[in-house]
Each structure stands twice: as structure tokens, then as C-alpha cells.
C-alpha positions as CSV (number, residue, x, y, z in Angstrom):
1,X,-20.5,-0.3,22.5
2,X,-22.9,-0.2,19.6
3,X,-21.7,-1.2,16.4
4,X,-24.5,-0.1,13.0
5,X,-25.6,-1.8,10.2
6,X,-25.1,2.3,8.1
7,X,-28.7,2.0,7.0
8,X,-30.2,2.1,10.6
9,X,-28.7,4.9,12.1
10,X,-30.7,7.2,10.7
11,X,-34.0,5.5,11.7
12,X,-33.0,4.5,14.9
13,X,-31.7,8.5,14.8
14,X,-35.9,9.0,15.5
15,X,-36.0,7.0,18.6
16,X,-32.8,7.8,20.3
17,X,-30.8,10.9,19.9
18,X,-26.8,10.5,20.7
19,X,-26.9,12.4,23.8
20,X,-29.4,9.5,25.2
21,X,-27.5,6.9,24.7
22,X,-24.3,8.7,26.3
23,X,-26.8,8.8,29.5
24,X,-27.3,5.1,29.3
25,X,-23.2,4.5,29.2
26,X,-22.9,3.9,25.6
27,X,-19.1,4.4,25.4
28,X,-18.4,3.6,21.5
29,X,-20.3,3.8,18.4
30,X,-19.3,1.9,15.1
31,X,-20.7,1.7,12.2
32,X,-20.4,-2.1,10.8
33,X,-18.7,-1.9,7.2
34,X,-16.7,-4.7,5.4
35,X,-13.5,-4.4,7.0
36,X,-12.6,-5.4,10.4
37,X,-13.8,-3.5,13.5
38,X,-11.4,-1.4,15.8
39,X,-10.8,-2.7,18.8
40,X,-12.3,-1.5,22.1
41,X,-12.0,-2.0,25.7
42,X,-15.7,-2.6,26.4
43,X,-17.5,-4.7,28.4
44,X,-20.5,-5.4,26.3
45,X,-21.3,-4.6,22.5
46,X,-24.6,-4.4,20.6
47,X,-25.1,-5.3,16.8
48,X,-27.9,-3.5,15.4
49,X,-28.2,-4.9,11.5
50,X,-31.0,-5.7,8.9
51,X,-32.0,-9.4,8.4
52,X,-30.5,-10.9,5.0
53,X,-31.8,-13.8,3.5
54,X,-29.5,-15.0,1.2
55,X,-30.4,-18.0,-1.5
């Protein structure tokens, strides 16, 4: 499973079209928002996300 940080999806979107990452067994796709994330029988999940700093 992937889960997105909403603003890369569409960059990323360049690289990697959906139907690529189906080929590579990507089963689920979520994007990450404030609110809890569903929950998936997966073996592995990916966080793509934006580095914050916060002061």
C-alpha cells in the first residue's frame, strides 16, 4: 500500500502512471489527510510526504 501526502500525487503522477505501480503489486492507494487511515490487509505500506520543519 501507498499512502500520499495530497500534494505529491500529482508530481509523482510524472514518474509513475497508476497502471505501473499495479504491475509492481501496489494493492492500495491512500491519500494521507487528518483523519485516521482505513484499514488494510497489506503486507507492507509506503509514506510518501513533504518534510515539515516546525518551530
Amino acid at each position: 500500500a501507498i499512502v500520499w501526502d495530497e500534494y505529491l500525487t500529482g508530481p509523482f503522477g510524472l514518474i509513475a502512471q497508476y497502471s505501473l505501480l499495479k504491475e509492481h503489486e501496489v494493492e492500495k492507494m491512500f491519500t494521507l489527510k487528518g483523519s485516521r487511515l482505513p484499514a488494510a490487509d497489506v503486507k507492507n505500506i509506503i509514506f510518501f510526504v513533504r518534510p515539515r520543519l516546525e518551530l
